[in-house]
Every structure is written in C-alpha cells, then in structure tokens.
N, C-alpha and C positions, 0 to 999 in steps of 0.2 A: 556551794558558796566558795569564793576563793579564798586561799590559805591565808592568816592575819603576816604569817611569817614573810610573804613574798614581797619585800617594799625594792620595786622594779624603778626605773628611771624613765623620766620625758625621753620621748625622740627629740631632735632640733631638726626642723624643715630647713633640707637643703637652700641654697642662694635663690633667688629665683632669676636669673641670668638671662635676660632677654638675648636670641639669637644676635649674629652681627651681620646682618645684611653689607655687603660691599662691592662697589666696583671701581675697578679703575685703570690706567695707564702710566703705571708708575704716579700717580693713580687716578685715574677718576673713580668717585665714590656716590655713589647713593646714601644719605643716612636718615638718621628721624631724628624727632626731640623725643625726648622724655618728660612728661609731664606727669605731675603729682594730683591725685583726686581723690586722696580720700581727705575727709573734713577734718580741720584744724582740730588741738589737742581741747580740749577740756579738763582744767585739770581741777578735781574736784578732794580727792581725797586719794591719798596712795597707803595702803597698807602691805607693809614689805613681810613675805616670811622670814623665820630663821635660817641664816645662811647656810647651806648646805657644800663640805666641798665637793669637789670636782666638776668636769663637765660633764657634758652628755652625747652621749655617743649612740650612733643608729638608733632605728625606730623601738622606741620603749613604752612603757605600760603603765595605767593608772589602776594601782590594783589594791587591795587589803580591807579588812574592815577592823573596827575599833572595837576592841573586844571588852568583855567583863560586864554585860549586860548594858550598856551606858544607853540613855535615852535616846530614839532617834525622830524625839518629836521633831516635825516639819510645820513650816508654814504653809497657809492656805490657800494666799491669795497670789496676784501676779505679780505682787512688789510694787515699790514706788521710789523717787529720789532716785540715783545714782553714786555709782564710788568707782575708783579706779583701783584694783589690785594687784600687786605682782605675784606671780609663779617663778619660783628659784630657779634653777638648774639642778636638777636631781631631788626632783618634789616628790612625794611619794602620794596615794589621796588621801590618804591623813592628814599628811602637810596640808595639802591645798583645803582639804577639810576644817582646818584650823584658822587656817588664812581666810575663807569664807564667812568662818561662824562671825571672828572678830570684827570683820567689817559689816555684821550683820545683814549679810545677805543670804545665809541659809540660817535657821533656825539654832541645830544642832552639826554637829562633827559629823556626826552618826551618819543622819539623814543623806548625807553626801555621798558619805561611803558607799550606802545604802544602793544609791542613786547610779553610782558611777560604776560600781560591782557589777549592774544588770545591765549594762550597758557595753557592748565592745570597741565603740567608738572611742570611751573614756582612753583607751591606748595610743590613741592620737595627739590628744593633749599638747601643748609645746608652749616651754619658759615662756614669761614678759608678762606687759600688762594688759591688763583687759577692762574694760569696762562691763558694771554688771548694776541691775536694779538691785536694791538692798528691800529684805523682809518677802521675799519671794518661794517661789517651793524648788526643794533638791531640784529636780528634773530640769526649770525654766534654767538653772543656773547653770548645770550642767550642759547644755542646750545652747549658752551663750558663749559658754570655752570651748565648743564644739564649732564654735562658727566664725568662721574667716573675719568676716569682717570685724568684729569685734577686739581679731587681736593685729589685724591689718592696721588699725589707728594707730597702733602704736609702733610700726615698724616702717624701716625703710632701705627700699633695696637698690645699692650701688650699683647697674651693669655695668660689665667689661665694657670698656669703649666709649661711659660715660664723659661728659668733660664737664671742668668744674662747675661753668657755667647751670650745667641741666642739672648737676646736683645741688647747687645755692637752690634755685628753683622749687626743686622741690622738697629741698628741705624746710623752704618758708611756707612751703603749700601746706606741708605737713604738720608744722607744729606753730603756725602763726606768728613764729618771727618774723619781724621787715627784713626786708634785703639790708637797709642801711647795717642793721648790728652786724651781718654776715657779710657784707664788705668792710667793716671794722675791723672783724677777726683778718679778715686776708691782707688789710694793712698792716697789720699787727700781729704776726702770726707765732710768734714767740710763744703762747701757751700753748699750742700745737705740737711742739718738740720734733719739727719736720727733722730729718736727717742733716748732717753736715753738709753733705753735699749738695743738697736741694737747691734751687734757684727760684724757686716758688712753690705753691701750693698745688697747682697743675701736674697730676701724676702719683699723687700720694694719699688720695683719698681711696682707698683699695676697695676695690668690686667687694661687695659681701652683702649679707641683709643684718640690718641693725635692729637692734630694742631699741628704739628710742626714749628717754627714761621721760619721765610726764618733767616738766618747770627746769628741766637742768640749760645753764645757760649753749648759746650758740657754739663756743670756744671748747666748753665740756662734751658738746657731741660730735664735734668736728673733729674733735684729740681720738675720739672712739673710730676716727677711719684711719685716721694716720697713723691710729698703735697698732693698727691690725696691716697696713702695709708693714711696720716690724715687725710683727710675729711673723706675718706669709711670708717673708723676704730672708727671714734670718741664715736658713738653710741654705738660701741660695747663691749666699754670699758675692755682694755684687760688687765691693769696693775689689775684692781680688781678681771677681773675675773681668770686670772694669779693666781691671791694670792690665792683663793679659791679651787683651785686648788690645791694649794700647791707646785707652779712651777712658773717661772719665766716670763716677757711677753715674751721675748727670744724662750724660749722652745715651749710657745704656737706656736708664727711666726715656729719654728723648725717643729713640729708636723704637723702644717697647709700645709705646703709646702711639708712633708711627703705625706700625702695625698690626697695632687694633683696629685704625678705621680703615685700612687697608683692604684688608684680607679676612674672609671668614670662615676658613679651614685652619683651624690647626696647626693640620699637619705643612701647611704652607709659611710659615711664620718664619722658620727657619731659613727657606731660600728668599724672601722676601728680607729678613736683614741682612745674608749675603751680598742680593744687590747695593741695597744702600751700602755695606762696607765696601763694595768693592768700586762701588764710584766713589765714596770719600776718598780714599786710597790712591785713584785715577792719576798718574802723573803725564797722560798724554796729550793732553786740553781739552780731548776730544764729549769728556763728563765732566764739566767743569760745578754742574749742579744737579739737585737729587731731580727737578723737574716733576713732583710730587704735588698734585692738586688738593691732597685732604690738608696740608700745611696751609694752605691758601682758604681752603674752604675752617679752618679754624678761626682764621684769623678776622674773615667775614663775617665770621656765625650763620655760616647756610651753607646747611644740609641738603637739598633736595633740588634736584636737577642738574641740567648741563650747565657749568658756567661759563659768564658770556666772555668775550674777549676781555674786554674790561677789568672785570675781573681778574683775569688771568695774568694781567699787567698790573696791577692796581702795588704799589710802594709799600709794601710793607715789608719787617722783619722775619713772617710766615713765608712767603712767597719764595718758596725753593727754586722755581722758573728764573726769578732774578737774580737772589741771593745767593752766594754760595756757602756749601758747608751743611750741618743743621740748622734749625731753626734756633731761637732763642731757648726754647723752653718745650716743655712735655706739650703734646696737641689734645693729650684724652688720659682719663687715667687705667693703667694696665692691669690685665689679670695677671694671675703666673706664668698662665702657658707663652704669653707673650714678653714676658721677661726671660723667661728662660730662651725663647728663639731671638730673642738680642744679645745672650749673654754665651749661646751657642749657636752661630753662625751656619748654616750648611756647608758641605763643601762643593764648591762650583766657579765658574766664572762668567756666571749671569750678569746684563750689566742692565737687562729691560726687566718688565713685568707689565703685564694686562689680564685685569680678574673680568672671564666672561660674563656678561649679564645674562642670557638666560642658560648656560651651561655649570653657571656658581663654580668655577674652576677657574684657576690661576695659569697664563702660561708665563714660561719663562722661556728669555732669549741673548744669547751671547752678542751672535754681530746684528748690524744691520739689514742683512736680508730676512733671516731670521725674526727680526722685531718687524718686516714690514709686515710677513705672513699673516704673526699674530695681530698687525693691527688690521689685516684683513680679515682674519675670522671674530674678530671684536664687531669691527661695524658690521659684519651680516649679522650679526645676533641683537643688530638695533644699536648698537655703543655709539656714541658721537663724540 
C-alpha cells in the first residue's frame, strides 16, 4: 500500500502545439484552419477544492490513503445526473478525494483513495474541470479523470501560428458563446489589459492550452491569453530589445507572427527576420517591399493553395507586394521561439527566402542569381 505521508503533485500536460506546416517565397504558404469539436460547455455545477499554492511541475502522482480506519464505503451503481468539478493545481488524492465525495460523486473519501492507490494510471491525473456522473462507484469516477475527453471539454489549445480569427472560432465552438459577444470584446478590448504598445488584439493571445473555467464571461477568458503573453514575454524583454533594434515592440510582435506562418523550422526564424530587417533597411529601391504572400493570405483569410493573381493585386493594407514597409498589425499570434528570432536577427545579408515544399527546408539567398536558383529548386519540388 502506498505511504499516507507521500502527497505527490498533478503533472500539467504539455501545450498540444500543432506542427506548422509552411511554404513560401518570401513566402508562399500552405496553412489550415483550426477548428473546435469538442461539444459546447454544459455548465451544471462547479465544485472548486481548497486552493492549494503553487504550481505544478513535470509528470506527478496521485498517491496516499486516508488513514485512521475512516470508511471507504462505495457506491454501487453507475451513477446518474452529472456535475462539473475542479482539480487545483497540486491536488493530492485526498484533495480530489474530497472534492469528489462533496459533489457526491463517489460515496466516501476513502473509496477513492482506495480506488486510485491501485491504480498507476491515477499518476496521470491533470488540474481543471471535469465532468463526472454523481452517486457512481470509486473506479467509474476514477475511469472518467482518466479520460481525455472528459477533461478535453474543458480546455483549449492556442497553436503557435493561430490567428485571431481561428481562435474567436473555437472558442465559441468550445464554450457556446456567439461570435457577436467576442467581437464585442475586440471592440472593446480594454479589459484585456493588452500591452501599451499593442495596436490590436492580433498577436497577443499566446500559444498555450487553457482551462477554460465553466460560465466565466468572454472578456475573463480572453484576459487568460493575453496575461500569459505577459508572463511568457516578460524575460524576454521586448520594449528594450524593440529599441535596439531600432523598431517599435509593435513591429517586433508584427515580425514574430510574420514568421510563424512563414517558416516551420525553428532554427530558421532567425534568418527569416534577417531578411525582413534587411529589406526594411533597403535604401537602394531595389526592396522597396517585403513581397510576403502569408500578409496577403491573412488579409483574405485563405489558407490553402496557390493564390491567383488576383489576389496577389487585391488593395489591401496586408498586401506587402503593394504596400510598403510592414503590414498594419500582427498576421498570427507568436510563440517564443518566434519572438525571440525577431528580437535576434541572424546575422547575414539575405535579402530572398523560399521554404521547399517537399524538402521542408528554407533556402536563403543574397543576390539575384542566387534567388533565381532557389526558385528553381522550388518549382521542381512542385512550388508554383
């Protein structure tokens, strides 16, 4: 039997960061949508445990039993009704033993312990809410925090290179808000506490996976991306390294999110804000614009295929082919890796880029012979 004394902590399940598929010619891109499926909230009943601090750190353990003889009568049957319950951050299975009996979905404290002691899975466990049948036996309920989807309903995960757009989406998917309330917030975005610098909402909703809490308004869970773009940013300090730069934090955020739908290596980020700096920079006429198609394909909202000429002319403020400079505003919102390769440049004097389609490699190119090459080994790899 395991020791009563060992009260171990939840793990917290990494992001789940959908790859970033990309290609381009300074760029053409490939992307997808992101769509929301799992079923609106239900929100029935929340019963919160006592707050426990700190957080939770790598994979931890649902371990202990309740000692002093205490009863671990169990119920019999499979339950019935439903309730929604939270799991702290650093629960122990006692806690959550506690937090179960109260919203009577297991019997006793005990039973749980009991439950989850014999079980190795119970070490998987992870904070948020769950939905579970109330008056059910140890085992089903254990069985139900055991199981993705149960605590899937209640979260939701930002990828790197999302844009706002695909997140309103599925956040309405996910929790049965209208769109109307969540383009309320983005006219109004004052409870948000975006950055000073900010020029929108575009870029500051930070890649992570959220809890999304059961009834809390649009504005409350929206605030929950934007404070985690300040926690992840703080470090990295952008308004300084902005100055040093000789650009605004604005542009950096622009630049970063640039480069998300860009490029999806990493280690490529960094010579991919190079070129952009270094054609901003341009005083010979010869880059008078970034000539950057995912700007354009933002500003369309399509993702997927060659765009047609049309398009590629089409009057807008995205359209780096036309316009010169940046764009208005962020195109996607940025992870780290991709703030930091805006806010650390490579060093080079790349002034092209083409990411191959079936090599998933980036070439870079100074002059124009150079960039014809690469856009000859682009189109034998199918590019158009």
């Amino acid at each position: 039997m395991i020791d009563d004394d060992l009260d171990e902590l939840l793990g917290e399940a990494p992001p789940d960061g959908a790859g970033r598929g990309r290609t381009g010619r300074t760029g053409r891109r490939g992307g997808r949508r992101h769509r929301g499926t799992v079923p609106k909230l239900i929100v029935i009943l929340v019963v919160v445990a006592g707050i426990l601090g700190g957080g939770i750190y790598g994979a931890g353990k649902v371990i202990g039993r309740i000692a002093g003889g205490e009863s671990a009568a169990d119920y019999a049957g499979p339950g019935d009704g439903s309730v929604i319950i939270q799991i702290q951050a650093g629960s122990t299975a006692r806690d959550i033993a506690r937090v179960l009996a109260s919203a009577d979905v297991v019997r006793t404290p005990a039973a749980f312990v009991d439950a989850a002691a014999s079980d190795e899975r119970s070490r998987s466990i992870q904070p948020g809410f769950y939905k579970l049948r109330q008056r059910e036996r140890a085992v089903d309920a254990l069985a139900t925090l055991l199981d993705a989807r149960s605590h899937a309903l209640f979260r939701l995960t930002i990828s790197e290179g999302m844009t706002a757009r695909q997140v309103f989406t599925t956040l309405a998917d996910r929790t049965g808000q209208p769109m109307s309330a969540i383009e309320d917030v983005v006219k109004h975005p004052a409870p948000l506490q975006l950055p000073s610098y900010a020029t929108g909402i575009e870029g500051y909703l930070f890649p992570f996976t959220y809890d999304l809490q059961p009834g809390a308004s649009v504005a409350t869970t929206m605030k929950m991306f934007v404070d985690r773009f300040r926690s992840e940013t703080a470090s990295l300090n952008i308004e300084a390294g902005s100055a040093a730069l000789g650009r605004s934090p604005q542009d950096v955020v622009t630049i970063a999110s640039i480069i998300e739908r860009e490029v999806k290596n990493p280690d490529e980020g960094p010579k991919v804000a190079r070129v952009i700096y270094n054609r901003l920079a341009d005083t010979s006429g010869a880059f008078r614009r970034l000539d950057l198609d995912s700007t354009t394909r933002y500003a369309l909202n399509e993702y997927e295929g060659p765009l047609t000429q049309s398009q590629l002319n089409a009057n807008n403020p995205y359209n780096t082919r036309k316009v010169a400079g940046l764009p208005p505003g962020a195109i996607s919102n940025p992870g780290r890796w991709a703030l930091e390769s805006a806010l650390h440049p490579a060093a080079g004097s790349w002034m092209y880029f083409v990411s191959l389609p079936k090599s998933n490699v980036t070439i870079f190119a100074t002059t124009e012979r150079e960039w014809q090459d690469a856009l000859a080994r682009y189109k034998s790899e199918g590019g158009s």
